[in-house]
C-alpha positions as CSV (number, residue, x, y, z in Angstrom):
1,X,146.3,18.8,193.1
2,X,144.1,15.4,194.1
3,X,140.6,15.6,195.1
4,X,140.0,13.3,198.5
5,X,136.0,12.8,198.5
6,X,134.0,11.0,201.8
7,X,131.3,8.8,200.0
8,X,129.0,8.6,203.1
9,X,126.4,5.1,203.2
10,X,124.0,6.4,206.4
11,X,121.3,4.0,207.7
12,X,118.9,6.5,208.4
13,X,116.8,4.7,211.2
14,X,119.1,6.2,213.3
15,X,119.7,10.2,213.8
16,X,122.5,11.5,212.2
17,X,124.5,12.6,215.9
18,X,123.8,8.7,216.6
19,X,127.2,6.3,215.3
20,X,125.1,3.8,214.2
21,X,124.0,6.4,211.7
22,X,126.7,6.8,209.7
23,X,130.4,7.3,212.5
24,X,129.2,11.3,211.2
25,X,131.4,12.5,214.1
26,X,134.4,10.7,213.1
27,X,133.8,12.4,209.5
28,X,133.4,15.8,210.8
29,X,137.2,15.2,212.4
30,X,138.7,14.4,208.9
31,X,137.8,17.3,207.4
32,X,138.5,19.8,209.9
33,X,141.9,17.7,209.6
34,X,142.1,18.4,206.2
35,X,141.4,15.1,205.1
36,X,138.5,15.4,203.1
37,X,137.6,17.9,200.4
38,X,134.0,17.0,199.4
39,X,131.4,15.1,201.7
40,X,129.0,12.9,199.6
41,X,125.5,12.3,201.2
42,X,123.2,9.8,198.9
43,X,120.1,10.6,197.1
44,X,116.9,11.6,199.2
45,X,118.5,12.2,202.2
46,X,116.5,15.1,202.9
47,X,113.2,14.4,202.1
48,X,111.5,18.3,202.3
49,X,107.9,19.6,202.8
50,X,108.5,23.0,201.9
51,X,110.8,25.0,200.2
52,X,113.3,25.6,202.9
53,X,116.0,22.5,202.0
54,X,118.5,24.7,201.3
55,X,118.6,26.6,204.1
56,X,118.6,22.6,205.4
57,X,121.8,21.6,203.4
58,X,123.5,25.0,204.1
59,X,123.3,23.9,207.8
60,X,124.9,20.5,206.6
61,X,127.6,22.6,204.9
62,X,128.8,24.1,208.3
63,X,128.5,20.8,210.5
64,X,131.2,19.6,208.1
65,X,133.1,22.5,207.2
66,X,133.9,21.4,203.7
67,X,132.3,21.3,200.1
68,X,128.9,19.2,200.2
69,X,127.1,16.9,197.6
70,X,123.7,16.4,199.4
71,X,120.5,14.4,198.3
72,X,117.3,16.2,198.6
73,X,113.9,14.9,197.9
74,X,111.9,18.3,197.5
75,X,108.1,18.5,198.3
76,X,107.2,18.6,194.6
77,X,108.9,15.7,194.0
78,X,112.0,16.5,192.6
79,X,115.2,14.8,193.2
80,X,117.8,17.2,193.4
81,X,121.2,17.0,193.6
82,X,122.7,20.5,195.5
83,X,126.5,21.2,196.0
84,X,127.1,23.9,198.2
85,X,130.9,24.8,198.9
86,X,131.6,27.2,201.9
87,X,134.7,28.9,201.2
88,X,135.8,28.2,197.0
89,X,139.4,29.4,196.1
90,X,139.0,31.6,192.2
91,X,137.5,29.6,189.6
92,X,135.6,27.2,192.0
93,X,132.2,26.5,191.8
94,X,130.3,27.8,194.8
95,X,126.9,26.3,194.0
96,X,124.9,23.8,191.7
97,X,121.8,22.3,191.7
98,X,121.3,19.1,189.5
99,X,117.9,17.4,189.1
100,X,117.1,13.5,188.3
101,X,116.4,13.2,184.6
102,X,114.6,9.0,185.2
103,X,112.9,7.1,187.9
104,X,111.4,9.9,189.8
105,X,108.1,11.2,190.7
106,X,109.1,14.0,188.8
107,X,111.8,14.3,186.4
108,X,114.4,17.4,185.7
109,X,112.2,17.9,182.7
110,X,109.3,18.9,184.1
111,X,111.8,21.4,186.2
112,X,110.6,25.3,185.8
113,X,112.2,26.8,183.0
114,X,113.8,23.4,181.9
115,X,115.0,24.3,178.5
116,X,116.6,27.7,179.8
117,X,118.7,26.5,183.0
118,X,119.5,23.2,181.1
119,X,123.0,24.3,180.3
120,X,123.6,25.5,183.7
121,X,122.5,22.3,185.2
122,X,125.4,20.1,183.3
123,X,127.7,22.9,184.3
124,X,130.7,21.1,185.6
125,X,131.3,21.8,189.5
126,X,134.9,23.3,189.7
127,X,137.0,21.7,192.7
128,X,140.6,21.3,193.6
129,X,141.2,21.4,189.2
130,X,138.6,18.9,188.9
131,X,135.3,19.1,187.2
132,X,132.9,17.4,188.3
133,X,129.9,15.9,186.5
134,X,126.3,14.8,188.8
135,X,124.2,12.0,188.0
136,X,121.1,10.8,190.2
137,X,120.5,6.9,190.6
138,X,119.3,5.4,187.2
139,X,120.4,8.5,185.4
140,X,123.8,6.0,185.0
141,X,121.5,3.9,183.0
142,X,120.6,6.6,180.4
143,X,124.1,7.2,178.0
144,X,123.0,10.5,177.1
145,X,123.2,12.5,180.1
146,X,126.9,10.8,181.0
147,X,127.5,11.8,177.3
148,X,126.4,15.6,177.9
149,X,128.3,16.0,181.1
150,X,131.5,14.9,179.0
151,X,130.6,17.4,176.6
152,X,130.3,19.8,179.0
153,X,134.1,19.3,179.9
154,X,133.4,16.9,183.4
155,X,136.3,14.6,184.0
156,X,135.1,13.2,186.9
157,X,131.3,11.7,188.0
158,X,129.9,11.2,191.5
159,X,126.6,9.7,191.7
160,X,124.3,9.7,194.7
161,X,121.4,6.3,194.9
162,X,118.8,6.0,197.3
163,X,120.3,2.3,198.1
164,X,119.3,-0.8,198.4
165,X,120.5,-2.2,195.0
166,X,121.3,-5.5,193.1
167,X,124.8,-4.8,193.8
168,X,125.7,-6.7,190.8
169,X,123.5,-4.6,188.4
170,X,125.5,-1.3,190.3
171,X,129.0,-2.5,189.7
172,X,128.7,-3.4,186.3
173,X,127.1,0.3,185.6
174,X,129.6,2.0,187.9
175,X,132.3,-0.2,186.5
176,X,131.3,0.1,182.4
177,X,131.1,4.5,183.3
178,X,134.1,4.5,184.5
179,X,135.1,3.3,181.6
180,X,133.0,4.5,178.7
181,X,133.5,8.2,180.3
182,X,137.7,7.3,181.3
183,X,137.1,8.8,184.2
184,X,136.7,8.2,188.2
185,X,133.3,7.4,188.8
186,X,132.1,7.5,192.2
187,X,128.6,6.2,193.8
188,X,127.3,6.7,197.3
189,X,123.8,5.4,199.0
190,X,121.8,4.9,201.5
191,X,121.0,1.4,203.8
192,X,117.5,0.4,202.9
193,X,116.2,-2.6,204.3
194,X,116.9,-4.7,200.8
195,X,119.3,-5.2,198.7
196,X,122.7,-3.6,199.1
197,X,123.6,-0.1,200.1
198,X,127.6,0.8,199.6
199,X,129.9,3.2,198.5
200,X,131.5,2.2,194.9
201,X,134.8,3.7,193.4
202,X,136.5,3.2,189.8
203,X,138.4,4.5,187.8
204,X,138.6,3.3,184.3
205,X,137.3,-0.3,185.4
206,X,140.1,-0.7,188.1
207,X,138.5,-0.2,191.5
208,X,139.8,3.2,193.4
209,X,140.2,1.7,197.3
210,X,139.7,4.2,200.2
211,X,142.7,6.1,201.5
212,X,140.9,6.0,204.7
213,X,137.4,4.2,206.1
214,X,135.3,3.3,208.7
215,X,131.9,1.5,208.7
216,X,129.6,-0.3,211.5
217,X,128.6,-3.4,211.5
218,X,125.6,-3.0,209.7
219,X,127.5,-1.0,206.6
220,X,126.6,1.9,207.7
221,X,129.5,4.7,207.2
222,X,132.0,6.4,205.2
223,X,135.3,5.8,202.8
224,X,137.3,8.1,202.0
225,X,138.6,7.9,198.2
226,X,141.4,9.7,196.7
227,X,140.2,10.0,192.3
228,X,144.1,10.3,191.4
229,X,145.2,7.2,193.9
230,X,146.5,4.1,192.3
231,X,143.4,1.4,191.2
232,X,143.7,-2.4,192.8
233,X,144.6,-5.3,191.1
234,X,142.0,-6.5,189.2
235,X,139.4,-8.3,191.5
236,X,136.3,-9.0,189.7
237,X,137.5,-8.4,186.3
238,X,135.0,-11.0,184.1
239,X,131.0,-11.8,184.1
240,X,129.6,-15.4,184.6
241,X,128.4,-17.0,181.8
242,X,125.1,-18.4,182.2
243,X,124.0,-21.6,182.2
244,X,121.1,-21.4,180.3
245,X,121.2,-22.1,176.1
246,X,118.8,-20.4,174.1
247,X,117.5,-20.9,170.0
248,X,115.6,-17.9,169.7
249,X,117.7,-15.7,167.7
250,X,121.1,-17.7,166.4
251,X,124.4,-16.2,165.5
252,X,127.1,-18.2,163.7
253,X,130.3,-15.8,164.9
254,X,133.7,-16.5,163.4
255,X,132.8,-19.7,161.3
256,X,130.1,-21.3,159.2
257,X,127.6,-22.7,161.5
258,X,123.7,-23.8,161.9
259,X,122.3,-20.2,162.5
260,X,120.1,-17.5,161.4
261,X,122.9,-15.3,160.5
262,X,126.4,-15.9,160.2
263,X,129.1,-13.4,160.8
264,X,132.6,-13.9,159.8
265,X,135.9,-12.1,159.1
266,X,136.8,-12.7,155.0
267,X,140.5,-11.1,154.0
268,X,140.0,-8.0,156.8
269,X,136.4,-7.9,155.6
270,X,133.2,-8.5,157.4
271,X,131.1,-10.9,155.7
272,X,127.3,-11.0,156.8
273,X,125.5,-14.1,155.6
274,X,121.5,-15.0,156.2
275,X,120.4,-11.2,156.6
276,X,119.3,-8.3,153.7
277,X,121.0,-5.0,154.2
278,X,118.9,-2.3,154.2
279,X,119.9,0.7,152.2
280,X,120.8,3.5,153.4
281,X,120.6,3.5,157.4
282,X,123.8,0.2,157.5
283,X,121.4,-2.0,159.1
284,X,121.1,-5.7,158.4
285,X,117.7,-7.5,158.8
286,X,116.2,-10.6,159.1
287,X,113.1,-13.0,159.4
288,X,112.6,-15.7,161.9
289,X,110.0,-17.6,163.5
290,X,110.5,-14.7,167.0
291,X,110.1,-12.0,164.9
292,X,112.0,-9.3,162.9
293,X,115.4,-9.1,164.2
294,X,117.9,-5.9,163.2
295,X,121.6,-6.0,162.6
296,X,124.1,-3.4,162.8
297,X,127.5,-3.7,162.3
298,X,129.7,-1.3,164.0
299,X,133.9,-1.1,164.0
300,X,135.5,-2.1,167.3
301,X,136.9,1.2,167.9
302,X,132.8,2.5,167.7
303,X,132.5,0.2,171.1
304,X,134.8,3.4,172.9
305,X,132.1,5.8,171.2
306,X,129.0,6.6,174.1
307,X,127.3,8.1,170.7
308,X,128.0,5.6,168.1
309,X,124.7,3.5,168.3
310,X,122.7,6.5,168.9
311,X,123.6,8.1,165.6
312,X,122.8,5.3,163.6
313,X,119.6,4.4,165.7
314,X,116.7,2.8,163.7
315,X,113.7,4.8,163.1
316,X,111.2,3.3,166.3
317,X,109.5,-0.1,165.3
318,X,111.8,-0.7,162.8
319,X,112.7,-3.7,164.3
320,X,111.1,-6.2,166.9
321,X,115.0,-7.2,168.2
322,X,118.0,-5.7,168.0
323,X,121.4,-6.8,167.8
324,X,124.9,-4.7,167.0
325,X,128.1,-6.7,166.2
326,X,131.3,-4.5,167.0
327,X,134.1,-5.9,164.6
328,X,137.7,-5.9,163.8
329,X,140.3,-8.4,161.7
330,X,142.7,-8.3,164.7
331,X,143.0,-9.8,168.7
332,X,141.9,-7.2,170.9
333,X,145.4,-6.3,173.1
334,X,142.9,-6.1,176.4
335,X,139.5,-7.4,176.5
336,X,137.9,-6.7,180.3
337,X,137.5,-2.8,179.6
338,X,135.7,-3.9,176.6
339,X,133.6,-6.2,178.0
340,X,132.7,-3.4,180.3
341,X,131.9,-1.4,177.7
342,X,129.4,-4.3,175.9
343,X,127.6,-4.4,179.3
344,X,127.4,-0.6,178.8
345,X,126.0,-0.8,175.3
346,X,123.6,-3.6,176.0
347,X,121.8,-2.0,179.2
348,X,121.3,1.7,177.9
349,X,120.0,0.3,174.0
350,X,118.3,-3.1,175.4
351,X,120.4,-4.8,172.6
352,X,121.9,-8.1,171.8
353,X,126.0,-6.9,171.8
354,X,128.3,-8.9,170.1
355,X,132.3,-8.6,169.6
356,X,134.6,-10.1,167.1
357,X,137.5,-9.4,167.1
358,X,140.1,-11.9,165.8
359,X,139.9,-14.9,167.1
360,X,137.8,-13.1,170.4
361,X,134.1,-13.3,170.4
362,X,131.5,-12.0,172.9
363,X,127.8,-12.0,173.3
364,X,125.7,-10.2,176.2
365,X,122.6,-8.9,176.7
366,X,120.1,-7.9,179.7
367,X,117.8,-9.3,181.6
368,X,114.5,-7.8,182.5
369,X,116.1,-6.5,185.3
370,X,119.1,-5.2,183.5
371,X,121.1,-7.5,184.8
372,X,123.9,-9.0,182.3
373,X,123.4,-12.3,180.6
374,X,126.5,-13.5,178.9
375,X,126.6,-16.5,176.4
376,X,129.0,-18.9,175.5
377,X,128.9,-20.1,172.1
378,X,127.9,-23.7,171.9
379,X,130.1,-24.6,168.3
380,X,130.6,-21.4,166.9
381,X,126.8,-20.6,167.1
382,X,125.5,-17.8,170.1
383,X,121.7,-17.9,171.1
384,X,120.1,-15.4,172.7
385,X,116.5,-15.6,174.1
386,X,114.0,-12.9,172.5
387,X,113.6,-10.9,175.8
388,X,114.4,-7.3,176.6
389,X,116.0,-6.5,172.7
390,X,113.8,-3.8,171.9
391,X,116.4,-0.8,171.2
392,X,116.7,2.3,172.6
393,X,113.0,3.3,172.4
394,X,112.2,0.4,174.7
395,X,114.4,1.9,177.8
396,X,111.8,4.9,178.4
397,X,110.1,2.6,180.5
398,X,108.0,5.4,183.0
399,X,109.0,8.6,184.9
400,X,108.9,5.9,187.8
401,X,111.0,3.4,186.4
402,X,113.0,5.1,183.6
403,X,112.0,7.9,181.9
404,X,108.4,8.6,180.5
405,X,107.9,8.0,176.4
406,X,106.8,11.7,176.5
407,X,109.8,13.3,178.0
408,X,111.7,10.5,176.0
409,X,111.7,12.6,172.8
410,X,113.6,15.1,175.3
411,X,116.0,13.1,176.3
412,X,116.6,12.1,173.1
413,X,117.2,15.5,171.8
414,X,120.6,15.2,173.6
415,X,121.6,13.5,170.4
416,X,120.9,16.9,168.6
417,X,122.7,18.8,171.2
418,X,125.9,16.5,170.4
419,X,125.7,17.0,167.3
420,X,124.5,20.8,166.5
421,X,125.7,22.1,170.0
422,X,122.5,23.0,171.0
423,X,119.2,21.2,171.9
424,X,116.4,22.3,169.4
425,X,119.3,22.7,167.0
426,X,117.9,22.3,163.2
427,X,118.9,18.5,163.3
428,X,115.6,16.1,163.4
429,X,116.9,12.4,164.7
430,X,114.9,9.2,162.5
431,X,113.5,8.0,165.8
432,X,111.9,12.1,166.2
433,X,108.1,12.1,164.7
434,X,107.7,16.3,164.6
């Protein structure tokens, strides 16, 4: 059984009966076809003043006939995710609401009775044998919530955005999740008047092409993806390196070299030279003219692990920079779905990520506007700038952009939920003050 989903981009200047909209018309004809099994419509595209949007998106339900993912910006200022589906076969989910956990005016934890509906919220949505997990925007950003809905038993992700994106910034997310969750990920949005507004599909960092499209000039439109089609050929496979060489923090990887720290493989050991471990938490640290910089070394197979870094998190301020080194004695057999997964690692921690493995070494990190910077070594010696390493605490950013440091903590109690099987669970994390 294969799931056929209609990621829809609208350009909502225009009404949605009007083509220039989003060809809605032609939509409606492939799923009275048969052709489609769930519409997508992007984040916000209902913007309510009351409390009747879902008698709103019920109406959308019957113009298409088929299941609906719809984007509603409710009068409280809640984004909410609501899937409605008109006629489930046994087992199928016939309704879910979802709600934006960052970047909002309000967040899902301020939602009524957050604590109690949680666990219905992450419910997977049954279709066609799939189960499908939600994510809102720059929830992508935040590991934790990607983490829970794989928990929760979702094998496949569809994430509405407002639009008007660094498409760059977007495709390495969408790419790295479809990867660090190994399943489809799909992302659908609206035209706004910067930036780009598409419709993204992967599937374990190969990219899912449409089965069927049709788009105006503008963008504007639909594409129709089947999540169990065959992937492309890999297109855009790699990251530019950039051009820029920086001294701020130096890491000799692989060989002796004229660094702050030097990392090497010794007789299938990792050898850390220039740092003081720390005892007890498997951190490294050390001193230089930037600041205080933390190490941590992690095994190569940890990269694959959405958790890893979060369960051996240092305690908040630890550390003014923050670097993990994922590490193995042997060549990596494929190294673009772990270079996806670096970019991953690097965005949702704001760390310095580096790989080596073999004779293969990596290092990336972010920008401050999460945008990947990758290094090539200059010797054997990697700089990176002192920018935008602050750890995971430094991603709460605010409930506008990110996720405020009070309703931080909550997030972070995901990490308890993983690992008790219930948030509030008697597990206290290091970075936790209660």
């Amino acid at each position: 059984m294969t799931l056929r989903v209609a990621l829809v981009v609208p350009d909502e200047r225009y009404d949605y009966d009007n083509p220039r909209h989003a060809q809605l018309p032609g939509l409606v004809e492939a799923c009275r076809a048969g052709e489609v099994d769930l519409v997508v419509l992007p984040e916000a595209y209902y913007e309510s003043d009351d409390e009747t949007w879902q008698t709103f998106t019920d109406s959308v339900v019957e113009y298409f006939g088929v299941p609906l993912l719809i984007g509603v910006l409710t009068a409280q200022g809640f984004n909410v995710a609501q899937y409605r589906n008109p006629d489930p076969d046994a087992g199928e989910t016939t309704s879910q609401i979802y709600v934006k956990h960052s970047t909002s005016g309000r967040l899902a934890f301020d939602w009524p009775d957050y604590r109690d509906v949680q666990r219905s919220m992450f419910e997977p949505i049954i279709l066609k044998g799939r189960r499908i997990g939600l994510q809102i925007c720059h929830d992508m950003f935040f590991g934790l919530l990607g983490q829970r809905w794989r928990t929760a038993g979702a094998d496949t992700y569809v994430n509405i955005t407002g639009g008007g994106v660094n498409e760059r910034k977007w495709t390495n997310m969408v790419r790295a999740r479809s990867v660090d969750l190994n399943s489809p990920y799909l992302c659908a949005m609206s035209i706004r008047e910067r930036g780009t507004s598409k419709a993204f599909a992967y599937r374990n960092g190969l990219v899912l092409p449409p089965m069927r499209e049709r788009w105006n000039k503008s963008g504007s439109g639909w594409a129709i993806v089947d999540v169990d089609a065959g992937t492309s050929p890999e297109v855009d496979g790699g990251q530019d390196y950039t051009e820029n060489v920086y001294r701020d923090i130096t890491v000799a990887l692989g060989a002796v070299g004229q660094a702050d720290v030097t990392i090497r493989n010794l007789g299938g050991k990792l050898v850390i030279e220039g740092a003081t471990r720390r005892e007890g938490d498997g951190w490294f640290e050390f001193d230089n003219r930037v600041g205080r910089t933390g190490l941590l070394p992690l095994p190569l197979a940890a990269l694959t692990d959405g958790l890893a870094i979060h369960r051996a998190d240092a305690p908040k301020g630890t550390f003014d920079h923050h670097i993990v080194v994922f590490h193995s004695p042997d060549d990596p057999a494929e190294t673009n779905r772990l270079l996806d997964q670096m970019k991953a690692r690097a965005i949702e921690h704001r760390i310095g990520v580096l790989m080596l493995a073999g004779r293969h070494r990596e290092a990336v990190k972010t920008n401050r506007y999460k945008n990947i910077q990758r290094f090539r070594a200059v010797g054997d010696v990697f700089g990176f700038d002192a920018n935008f390493l602050g750890g995971t605490w430094s991603t709460a950013g605010t409930s506008d952009l990110g996720i405020g440091e009070g309703a931080f903590l909550k997030y972070l109690a995901f990490r308890e939920w993983h690992l008790t099987g219930a948030v509030g669970g008697p597990l206290r994390t290091r970075n936790d003050p209660r």
